[in-house]
DRENLUMDO-382763 format. One record per residue: x, y, z of N, C-alpha, C, CB in turn; residue in three letters. Coordinates in steps of 0.02 Angstrom, whole numbers, padded with zeros to 5 digits, always signed. Glycine has a CB too. Layout:
% DRENLUMDO-382763
XYZXYZXYZXYZala
...
//
This chain:
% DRENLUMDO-382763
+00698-00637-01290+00697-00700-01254+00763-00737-01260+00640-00744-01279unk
+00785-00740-01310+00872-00749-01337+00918-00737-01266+00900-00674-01407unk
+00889-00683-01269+00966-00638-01209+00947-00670-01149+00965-00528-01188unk
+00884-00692-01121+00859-00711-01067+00882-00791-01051+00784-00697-01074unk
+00886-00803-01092+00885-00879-01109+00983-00886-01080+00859-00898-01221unk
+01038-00846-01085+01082-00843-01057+01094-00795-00996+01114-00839-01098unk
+01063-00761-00965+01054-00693-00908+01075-00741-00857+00966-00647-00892unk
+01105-00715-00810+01139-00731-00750+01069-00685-00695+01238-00693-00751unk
+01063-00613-00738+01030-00577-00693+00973-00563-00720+01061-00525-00672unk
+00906-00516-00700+00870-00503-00733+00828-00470-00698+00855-00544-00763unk
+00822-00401-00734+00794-00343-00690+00717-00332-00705+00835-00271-00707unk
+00656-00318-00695+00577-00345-00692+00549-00282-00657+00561-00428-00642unk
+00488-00276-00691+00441-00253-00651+00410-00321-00610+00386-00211-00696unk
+00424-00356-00623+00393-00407-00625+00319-00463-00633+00411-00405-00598unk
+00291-00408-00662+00222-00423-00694+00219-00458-00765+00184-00356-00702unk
+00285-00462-00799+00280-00492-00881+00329-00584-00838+00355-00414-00974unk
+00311-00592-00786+00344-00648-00795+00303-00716-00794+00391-00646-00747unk
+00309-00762-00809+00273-00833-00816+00337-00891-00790+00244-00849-00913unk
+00297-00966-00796+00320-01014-00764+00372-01030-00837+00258-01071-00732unk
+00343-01022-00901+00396-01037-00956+00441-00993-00987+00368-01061-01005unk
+00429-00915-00955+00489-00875-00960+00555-00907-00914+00468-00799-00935unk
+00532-00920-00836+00596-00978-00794+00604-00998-00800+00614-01007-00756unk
+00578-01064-00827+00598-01135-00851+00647-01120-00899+00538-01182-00884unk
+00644-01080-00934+00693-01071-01020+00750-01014-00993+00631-01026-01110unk
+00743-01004-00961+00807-00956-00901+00844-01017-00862+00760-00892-00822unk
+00899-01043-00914+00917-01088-00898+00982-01087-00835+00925-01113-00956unk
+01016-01027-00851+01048-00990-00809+01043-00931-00758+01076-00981-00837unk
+00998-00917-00756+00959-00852-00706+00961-00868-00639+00876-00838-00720unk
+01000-00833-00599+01025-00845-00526+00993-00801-00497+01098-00841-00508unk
+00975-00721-00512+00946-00683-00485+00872-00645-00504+00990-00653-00480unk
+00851-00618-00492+00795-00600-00516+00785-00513-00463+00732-00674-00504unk
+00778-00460-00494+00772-00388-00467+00728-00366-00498+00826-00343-00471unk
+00659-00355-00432+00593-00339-00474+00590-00279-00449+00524-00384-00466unk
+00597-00219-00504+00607-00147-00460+00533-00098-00464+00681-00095-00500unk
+00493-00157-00414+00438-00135-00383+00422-00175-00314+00383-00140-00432unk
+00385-00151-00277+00389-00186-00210+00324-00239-00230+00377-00128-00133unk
+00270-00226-00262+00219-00289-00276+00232-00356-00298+00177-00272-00322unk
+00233-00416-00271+00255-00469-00315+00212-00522-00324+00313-00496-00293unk
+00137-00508-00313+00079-00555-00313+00059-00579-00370+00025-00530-00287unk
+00113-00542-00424+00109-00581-00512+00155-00626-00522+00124-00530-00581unk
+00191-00656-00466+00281-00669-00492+00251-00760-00469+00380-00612-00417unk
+00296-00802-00527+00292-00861-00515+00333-00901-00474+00289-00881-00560unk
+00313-00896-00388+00378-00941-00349+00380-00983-00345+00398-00942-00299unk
+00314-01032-00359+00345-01108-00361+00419-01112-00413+00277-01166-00397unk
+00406-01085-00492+00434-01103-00508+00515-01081-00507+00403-01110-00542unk
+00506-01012-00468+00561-00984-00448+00608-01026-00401+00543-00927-00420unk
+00555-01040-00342+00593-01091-00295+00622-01141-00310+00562-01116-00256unk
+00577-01191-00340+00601-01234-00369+00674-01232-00414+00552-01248-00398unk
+00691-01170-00438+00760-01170-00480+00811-01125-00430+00750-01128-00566unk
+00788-01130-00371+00832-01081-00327+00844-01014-00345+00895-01106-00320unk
+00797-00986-00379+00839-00911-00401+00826-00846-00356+00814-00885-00481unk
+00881-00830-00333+00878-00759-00263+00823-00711-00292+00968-00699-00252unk
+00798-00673-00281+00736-00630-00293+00754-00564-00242+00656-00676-00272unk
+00763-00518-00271+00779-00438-00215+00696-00394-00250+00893-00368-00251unk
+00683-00373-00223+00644-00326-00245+00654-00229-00223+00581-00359-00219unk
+00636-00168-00228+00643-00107-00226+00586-00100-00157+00629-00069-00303unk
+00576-00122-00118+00549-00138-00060+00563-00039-00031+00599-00220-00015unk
+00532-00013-00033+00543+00056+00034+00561+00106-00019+00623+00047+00108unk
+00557+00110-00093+00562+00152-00141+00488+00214-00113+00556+00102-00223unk
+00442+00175-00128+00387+00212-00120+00366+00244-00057+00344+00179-00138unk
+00404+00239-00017+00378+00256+00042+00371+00344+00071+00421+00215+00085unk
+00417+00389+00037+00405+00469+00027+00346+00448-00033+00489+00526-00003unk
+00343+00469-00092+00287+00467-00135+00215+00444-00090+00307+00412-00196unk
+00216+00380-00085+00150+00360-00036+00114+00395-00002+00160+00323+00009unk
+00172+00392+00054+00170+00430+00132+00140+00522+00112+00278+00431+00175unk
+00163+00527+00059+00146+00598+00039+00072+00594+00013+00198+00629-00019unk
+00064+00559-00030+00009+00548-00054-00062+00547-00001+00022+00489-00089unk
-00042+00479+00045-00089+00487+00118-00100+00566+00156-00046+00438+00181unk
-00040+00583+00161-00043+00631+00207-00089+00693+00158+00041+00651+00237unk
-00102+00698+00106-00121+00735+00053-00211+00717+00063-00076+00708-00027unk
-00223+00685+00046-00277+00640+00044-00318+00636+00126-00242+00565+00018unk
-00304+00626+00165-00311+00651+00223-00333+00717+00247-00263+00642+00243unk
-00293+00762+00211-00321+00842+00219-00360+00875+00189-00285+00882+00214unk
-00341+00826+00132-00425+00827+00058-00482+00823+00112-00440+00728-00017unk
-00501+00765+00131-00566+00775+00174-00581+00806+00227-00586+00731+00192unk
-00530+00797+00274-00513+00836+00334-00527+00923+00319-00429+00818+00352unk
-00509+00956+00275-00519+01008+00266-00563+01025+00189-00456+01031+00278unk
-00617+00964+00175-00673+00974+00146-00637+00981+00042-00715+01057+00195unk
-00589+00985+00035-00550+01005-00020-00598+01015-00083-00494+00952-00032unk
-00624+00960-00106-00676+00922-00130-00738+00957-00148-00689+00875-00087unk
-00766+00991-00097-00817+01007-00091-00823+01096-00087-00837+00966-00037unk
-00747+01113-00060-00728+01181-00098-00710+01196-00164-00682+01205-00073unk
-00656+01149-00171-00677+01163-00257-00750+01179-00311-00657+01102-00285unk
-00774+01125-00292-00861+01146-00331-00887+01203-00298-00929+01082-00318unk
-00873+01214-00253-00915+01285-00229-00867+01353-00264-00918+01293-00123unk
-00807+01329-00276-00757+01378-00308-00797+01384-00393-00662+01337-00307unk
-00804+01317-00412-00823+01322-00484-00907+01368-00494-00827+01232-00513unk
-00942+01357-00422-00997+01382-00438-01013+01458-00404-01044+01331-00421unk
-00960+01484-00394-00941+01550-00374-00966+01550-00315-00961+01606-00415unk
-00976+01513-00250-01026+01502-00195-00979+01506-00140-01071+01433-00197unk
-01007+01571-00103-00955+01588-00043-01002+01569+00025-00927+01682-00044unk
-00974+01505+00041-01011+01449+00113-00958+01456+00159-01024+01350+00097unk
-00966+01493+00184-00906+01482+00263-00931+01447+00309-00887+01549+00311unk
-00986+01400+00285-01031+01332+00356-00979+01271+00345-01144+01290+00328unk
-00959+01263+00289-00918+01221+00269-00857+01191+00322-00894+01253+00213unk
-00888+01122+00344-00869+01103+00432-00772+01078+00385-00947+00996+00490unk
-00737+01117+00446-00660+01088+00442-00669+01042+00500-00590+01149+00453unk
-00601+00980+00496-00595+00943+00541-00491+00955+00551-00637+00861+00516unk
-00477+00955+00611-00419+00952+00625-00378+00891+00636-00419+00983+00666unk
-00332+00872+00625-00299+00825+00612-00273+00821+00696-00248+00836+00547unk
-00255+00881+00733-00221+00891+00787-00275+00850+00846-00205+00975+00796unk
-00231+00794+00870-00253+00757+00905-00312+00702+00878-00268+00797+00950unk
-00311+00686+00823-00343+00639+00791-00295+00588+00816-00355+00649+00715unk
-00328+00484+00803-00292+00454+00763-00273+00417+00724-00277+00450+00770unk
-00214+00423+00705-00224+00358+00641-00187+00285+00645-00192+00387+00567unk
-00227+00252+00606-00192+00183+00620-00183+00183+00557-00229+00116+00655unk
-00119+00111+00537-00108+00092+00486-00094+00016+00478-00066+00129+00468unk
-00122-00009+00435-00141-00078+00435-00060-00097+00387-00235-00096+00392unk
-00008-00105+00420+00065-00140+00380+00102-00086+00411+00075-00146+00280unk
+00144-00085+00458+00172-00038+00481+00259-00057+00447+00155-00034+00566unk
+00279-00060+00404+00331-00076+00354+00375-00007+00331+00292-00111+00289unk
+00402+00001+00288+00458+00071+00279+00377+00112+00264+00542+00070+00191unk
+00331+00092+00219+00296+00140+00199+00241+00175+00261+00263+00109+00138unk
+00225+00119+00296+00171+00140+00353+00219+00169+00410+00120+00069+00385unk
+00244+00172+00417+00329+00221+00454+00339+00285+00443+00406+00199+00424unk
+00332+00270+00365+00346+00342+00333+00279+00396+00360+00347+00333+00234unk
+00236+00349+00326+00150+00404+00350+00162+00416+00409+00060+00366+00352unk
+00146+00361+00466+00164+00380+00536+00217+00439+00551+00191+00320+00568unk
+00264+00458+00531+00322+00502+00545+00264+00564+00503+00418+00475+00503unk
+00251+00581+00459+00211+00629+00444+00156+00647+00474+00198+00622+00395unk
+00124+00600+00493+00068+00600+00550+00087+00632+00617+00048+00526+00567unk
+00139+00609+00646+00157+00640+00692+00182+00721+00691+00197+00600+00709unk
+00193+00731+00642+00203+00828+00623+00158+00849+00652+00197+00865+00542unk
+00086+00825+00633+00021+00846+00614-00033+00834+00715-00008+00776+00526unk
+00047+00823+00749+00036+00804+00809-00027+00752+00820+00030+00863+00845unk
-00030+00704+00776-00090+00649+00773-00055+00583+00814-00114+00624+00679unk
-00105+00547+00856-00096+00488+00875-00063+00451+00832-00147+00463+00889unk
-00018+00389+00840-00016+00335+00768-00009+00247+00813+00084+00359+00702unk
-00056+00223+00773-00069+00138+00812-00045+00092+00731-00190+00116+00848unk
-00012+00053+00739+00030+00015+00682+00009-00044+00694+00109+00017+00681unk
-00016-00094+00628-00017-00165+00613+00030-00208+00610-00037-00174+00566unk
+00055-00263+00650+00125-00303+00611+00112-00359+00655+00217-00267+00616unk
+00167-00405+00602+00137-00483+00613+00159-00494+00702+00188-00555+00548unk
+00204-00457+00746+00234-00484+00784+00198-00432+00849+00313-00488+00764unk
+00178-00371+00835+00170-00318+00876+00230-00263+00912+00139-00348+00923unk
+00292-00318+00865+00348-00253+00888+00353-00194+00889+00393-00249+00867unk
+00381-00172+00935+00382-00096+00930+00409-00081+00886+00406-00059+00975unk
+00372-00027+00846+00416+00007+00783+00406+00094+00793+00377-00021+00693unk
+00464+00124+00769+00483+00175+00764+00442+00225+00735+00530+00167+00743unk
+00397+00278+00763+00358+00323+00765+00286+00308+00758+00379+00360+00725unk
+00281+00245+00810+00205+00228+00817+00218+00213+00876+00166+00173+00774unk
+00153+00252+00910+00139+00262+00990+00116+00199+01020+00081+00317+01006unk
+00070+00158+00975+00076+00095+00994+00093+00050+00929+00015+00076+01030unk
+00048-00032+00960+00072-00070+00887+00024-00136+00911+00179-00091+00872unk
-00011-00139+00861-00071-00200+00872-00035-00262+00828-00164-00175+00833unk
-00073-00314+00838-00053-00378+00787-00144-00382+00781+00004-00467+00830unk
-00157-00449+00732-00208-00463+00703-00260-00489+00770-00190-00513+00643unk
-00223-00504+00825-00255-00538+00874-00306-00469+00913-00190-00580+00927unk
-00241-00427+00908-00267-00365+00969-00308-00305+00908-00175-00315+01025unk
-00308-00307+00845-00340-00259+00800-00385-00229+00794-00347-00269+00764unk
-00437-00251+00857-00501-00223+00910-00491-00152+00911-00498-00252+00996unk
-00402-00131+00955-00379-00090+01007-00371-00040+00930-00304-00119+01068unk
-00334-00048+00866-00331-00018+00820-00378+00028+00796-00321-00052+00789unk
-00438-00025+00761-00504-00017+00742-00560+00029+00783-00525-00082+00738unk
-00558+00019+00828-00600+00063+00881-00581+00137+00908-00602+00023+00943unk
-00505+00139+00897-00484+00193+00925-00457+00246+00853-00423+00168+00983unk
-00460+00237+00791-00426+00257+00737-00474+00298+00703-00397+00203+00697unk
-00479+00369+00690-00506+00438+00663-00494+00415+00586-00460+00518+00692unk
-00417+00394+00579-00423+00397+00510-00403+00326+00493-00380+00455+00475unk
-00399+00270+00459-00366+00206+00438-00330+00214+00385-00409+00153+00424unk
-00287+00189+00378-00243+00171+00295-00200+00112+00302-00184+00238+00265unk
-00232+00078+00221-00189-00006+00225-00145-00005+00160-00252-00089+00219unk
-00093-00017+00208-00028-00020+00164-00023-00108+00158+00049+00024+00208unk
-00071-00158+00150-00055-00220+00143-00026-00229+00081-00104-00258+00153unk
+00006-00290+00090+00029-00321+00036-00044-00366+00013+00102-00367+00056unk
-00038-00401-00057-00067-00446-00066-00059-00519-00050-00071-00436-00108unk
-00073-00555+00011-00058-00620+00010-00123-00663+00041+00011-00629+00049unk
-00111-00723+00037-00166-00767+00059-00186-00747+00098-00160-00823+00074unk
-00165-00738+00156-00182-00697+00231-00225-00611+00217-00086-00681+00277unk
-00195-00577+00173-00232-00520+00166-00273-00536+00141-00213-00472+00142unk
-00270-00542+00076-00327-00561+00036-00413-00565+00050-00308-00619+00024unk
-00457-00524+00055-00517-00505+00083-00490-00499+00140-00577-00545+00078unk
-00456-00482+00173-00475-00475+00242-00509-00409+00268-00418-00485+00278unk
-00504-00361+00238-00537-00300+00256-00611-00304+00225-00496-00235+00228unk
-00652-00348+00286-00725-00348+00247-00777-00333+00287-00745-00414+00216unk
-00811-00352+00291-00889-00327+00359-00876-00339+00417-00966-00369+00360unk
-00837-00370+00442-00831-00372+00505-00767-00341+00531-00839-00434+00522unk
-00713-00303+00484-00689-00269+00500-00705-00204+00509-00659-00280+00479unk
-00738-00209+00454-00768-00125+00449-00815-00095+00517-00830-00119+00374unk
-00839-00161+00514-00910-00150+00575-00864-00137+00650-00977-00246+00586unk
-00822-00139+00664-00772-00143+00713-00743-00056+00706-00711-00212+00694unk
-00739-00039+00670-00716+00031+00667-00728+00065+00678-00707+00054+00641unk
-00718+00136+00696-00745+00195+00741-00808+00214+00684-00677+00270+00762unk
-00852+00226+00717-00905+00266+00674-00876+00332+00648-00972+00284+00718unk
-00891+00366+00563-00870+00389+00541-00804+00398+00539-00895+00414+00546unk
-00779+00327+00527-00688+00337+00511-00697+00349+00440-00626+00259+00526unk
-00612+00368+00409-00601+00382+00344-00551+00326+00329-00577+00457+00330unk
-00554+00292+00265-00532+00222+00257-00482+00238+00199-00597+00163+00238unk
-00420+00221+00194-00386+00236+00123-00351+00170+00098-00327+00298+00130unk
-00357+00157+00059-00312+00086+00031-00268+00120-00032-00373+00010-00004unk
-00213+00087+00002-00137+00113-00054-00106+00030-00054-00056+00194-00004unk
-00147-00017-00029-00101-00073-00037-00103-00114-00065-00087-00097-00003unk
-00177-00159-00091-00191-00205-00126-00270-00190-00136-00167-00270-00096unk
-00295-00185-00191-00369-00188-00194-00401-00275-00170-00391-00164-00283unk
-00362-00317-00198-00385-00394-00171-00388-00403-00088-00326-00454-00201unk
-00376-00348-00044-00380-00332+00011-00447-00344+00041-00358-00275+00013unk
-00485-00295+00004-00532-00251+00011-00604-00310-00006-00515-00179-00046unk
-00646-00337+00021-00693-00332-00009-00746-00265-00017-00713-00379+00013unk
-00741-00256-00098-00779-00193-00121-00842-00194-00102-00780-00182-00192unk
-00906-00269-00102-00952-00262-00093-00987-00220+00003-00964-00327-00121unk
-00911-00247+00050-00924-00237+00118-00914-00160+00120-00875-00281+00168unk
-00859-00160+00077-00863-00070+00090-00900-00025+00065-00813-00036+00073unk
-00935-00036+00006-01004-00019-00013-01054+00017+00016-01031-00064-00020unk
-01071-00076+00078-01131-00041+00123-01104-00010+00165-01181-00082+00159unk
-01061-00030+00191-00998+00015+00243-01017+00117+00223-00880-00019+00200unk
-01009+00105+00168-01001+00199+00169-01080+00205+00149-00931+00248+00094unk
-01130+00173+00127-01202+00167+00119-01252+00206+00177-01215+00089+00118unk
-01193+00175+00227-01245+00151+00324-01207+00196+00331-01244+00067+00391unk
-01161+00276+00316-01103+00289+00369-01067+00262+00416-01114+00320+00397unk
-01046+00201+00408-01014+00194+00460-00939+00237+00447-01012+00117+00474unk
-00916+00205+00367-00872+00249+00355-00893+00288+00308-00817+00226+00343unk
-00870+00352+00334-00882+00429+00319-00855+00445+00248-00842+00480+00375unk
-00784+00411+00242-00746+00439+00161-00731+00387+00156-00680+00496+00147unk
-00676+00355+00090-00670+00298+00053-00606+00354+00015-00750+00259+00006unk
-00535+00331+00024-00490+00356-00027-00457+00315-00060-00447+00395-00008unk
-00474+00280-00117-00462+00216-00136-00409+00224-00173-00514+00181-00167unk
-00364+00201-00204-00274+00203-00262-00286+00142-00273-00175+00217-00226unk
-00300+00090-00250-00309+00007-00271-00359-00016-00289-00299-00038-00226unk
-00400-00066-00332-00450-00092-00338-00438-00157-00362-00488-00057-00369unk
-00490-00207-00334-00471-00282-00348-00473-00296-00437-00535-00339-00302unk
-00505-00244-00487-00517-00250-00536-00491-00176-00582-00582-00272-00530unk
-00417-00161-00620-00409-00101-00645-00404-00135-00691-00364-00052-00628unk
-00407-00065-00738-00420+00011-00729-00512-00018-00709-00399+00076-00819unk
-00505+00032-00649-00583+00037-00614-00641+00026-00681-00597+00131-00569unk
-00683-00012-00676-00736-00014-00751-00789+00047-00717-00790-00115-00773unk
-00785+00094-00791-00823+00151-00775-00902+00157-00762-00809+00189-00823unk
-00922+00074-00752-01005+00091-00723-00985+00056-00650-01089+00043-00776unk
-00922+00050-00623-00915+00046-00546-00954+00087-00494-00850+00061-00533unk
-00998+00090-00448-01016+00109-00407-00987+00168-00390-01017+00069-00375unk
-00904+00161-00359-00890+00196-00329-00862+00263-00353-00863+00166-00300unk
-00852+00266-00445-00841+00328-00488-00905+00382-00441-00861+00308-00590unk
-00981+00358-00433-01033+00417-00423-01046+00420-00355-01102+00410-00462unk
-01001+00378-00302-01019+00397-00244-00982+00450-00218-01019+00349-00205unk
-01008+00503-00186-01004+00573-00164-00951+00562-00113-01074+00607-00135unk
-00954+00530-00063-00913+00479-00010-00837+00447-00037-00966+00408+00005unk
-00820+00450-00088-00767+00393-00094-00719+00456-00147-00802+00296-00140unk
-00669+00447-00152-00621+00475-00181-00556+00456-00229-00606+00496-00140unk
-00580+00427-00288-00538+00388-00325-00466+00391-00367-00572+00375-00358unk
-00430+00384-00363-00355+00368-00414-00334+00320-00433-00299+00381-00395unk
-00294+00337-00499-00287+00288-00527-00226+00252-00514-00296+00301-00583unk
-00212+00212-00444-00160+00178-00425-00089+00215-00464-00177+00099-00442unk
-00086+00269-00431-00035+00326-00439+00014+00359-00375-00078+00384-00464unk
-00006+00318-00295-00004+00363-00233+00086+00347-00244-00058+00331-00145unk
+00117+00279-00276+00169+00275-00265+00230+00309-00343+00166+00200-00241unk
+00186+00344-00370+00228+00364-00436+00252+00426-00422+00187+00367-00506unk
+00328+00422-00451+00369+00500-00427+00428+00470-00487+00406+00515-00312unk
+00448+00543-00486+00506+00545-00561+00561+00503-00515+00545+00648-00599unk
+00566+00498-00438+00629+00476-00435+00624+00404-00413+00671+00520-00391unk
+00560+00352-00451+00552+00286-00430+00597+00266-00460+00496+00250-00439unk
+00638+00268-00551+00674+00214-00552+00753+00225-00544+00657+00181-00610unk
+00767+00285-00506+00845+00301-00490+00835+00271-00419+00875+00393-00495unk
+00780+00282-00387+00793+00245-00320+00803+00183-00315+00749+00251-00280unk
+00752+00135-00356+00756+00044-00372+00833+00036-00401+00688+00010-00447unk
+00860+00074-00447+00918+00071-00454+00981+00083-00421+00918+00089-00488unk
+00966+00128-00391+01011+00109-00315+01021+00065-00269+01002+00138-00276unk
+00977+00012-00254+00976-00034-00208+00991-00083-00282+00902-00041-00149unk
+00988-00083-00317+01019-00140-00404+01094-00147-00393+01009-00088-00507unk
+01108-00084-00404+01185-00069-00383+01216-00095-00316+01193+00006-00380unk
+01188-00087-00275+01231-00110-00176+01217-00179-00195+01179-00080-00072unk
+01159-00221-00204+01160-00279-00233+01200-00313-00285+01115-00281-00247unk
+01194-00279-00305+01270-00324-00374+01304-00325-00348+01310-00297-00444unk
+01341-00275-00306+01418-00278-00287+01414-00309-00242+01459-00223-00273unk
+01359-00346-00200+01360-00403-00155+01355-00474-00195+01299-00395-00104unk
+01317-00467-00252+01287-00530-00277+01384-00537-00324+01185-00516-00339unk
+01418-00473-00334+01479-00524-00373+01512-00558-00333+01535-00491-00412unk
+01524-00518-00258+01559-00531-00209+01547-00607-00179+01547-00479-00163unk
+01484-00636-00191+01444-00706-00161+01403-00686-00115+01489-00764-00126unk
+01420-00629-00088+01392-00609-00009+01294-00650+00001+01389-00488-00006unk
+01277-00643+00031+01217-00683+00053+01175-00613+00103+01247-00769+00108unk
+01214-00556+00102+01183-00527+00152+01121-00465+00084+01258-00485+00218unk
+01085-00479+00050+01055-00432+00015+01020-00391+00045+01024-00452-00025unk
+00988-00348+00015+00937-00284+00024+00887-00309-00003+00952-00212-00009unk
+00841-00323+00043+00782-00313+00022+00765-00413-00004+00785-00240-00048unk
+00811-00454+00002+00807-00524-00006+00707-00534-00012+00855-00569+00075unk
+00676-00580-00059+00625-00595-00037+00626-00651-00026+00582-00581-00063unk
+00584-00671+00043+00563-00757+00064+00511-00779+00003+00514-00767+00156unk
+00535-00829-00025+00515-00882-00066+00451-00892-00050+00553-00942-00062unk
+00445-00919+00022+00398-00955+00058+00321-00911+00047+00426-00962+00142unk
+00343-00851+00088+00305-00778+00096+00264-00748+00026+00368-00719+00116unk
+00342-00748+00008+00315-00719-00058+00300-00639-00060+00247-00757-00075unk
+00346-00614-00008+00351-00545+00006+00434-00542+00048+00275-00518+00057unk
//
């Protein structure tokens, strides 16, 4: 706390920080949280002392994107359910495949990471329909919904995956009346925020089939508590918020550390990856 207490800079996961670690950062101009999550980070009090904030924003986006596209073919091609028939020496060739070719998928945050999936998706010659605040066109999505038009998303999407962030605005928003809007027997994956999600809607959601699979990496409550529901449902497919871990997360965050310094000695104002105060993303 010594060394902190004089730091100009200060590099973070940013989950060990509080309002009286900043306050006593009497000199701290910058702040580099080399993870893209920042729904632990204190900005009032950040704002309030003006201090720039960069985060590793688009690190995860191969790892992820791989992870989805992985996870996807898990069910799609039954994975799951061959294995146990592997363990129980049981040769079932009824065992229904589903093809990815000409499916499609939507993705709820169409950002470096929902880009990335989309560009993999498209290998796999699959549709791709993208979430974003504006509906701009973005690069390897065939279309692009906003929250207004998310009807056109929801109704038309084989497979879903939400790359949200956590913010006021997300926050439950994926709940019964989203779900109920969705193609019958879609497959639902969350890699973005479990506080997203209400768990109880998705529950009955995969209860009623509406949705078919559940590939969850987030939960509003980790490590998942092991009399959770969704450990024994047959339907859902759990990890332990791992889709974005790869040996080369902290040489990559450290690369965008580096182009940043040599802007932040320079004065420059033009950063990588800058976060809005306001946003909070």
């Amino acid at each position: 706390m010594s060394e902190l207490v004089n730091a100009d800079v200060l590099i973070t996961y940013g989950e060990d920080l509080n309002d009286e670690i900043i306050n006593k950062s009497t000199n701290l101009k910058w702040i580099m949280v080399i993870s893209a999550g920042l729904d632990r980070m204190p900005f009032p009090s950040i704002k309030e002392k003006g201090i720039l904030v960069t985060n590793a924003k688009g690190i995860h986006k191969i790892p992820m994107a791989e992870y989805t596209m992985a996870m996807i073919l898990q069910v799609a091609r039954q994975a799951k359910l061959l294995i146990k028939n592997e363990e129980k020496h049981l040769w079932d060739r009824t065992v229904s495949m589903t093809e990815l070719h000409g499916k499609t998928l939507g993705v709820l945050g169409a950002g470096a990471i929902g880009t990335q999936i989309a560009k993999y998706a498209q290998v796999f010659q699959m549709k791709t329909i993208g979430l974003n605040r504006s509906g701009k066109r973005v690069e390897m999505f065939d279309e692009m919904v906003t929250m207004k038009t998310i009807n056109d998303l929801l109704e038309k999407s084989d497979f879903i995956v939400s790359v949200l962030p956590s913010t006021p605005e997300t926050d439950g928003l994926l709940n019964k009346a989203i779900f109920d809007q969705m193609k019958e027997n879609v497959i639902f994956i969350n890699i973005g925020r479990g506080k997203n999600v209400n768990e109880q809607d998705l529950i009955a959601a995969l209860n009623s089939g509406k949705i078919a699979h559940a590939v969850l990496d987030v939960f509003e409550y980790e490590p998942l508590p092991k009399d959770h529901p969704f450990w024994d449902m047959e339907n859902v497919t759990v990890t332990p918020h791992l889709s974005g871990i790869s040996a080369q997360y902290q040489p990559r965050a450290m690369e965008i550390f580096e182009k940043n310094l040599e802007l932040f000695l320079k004065g420059s104002n033009e950063y990588i990856n800058q976060v809005d105060l306001e946003k909070g993303y």
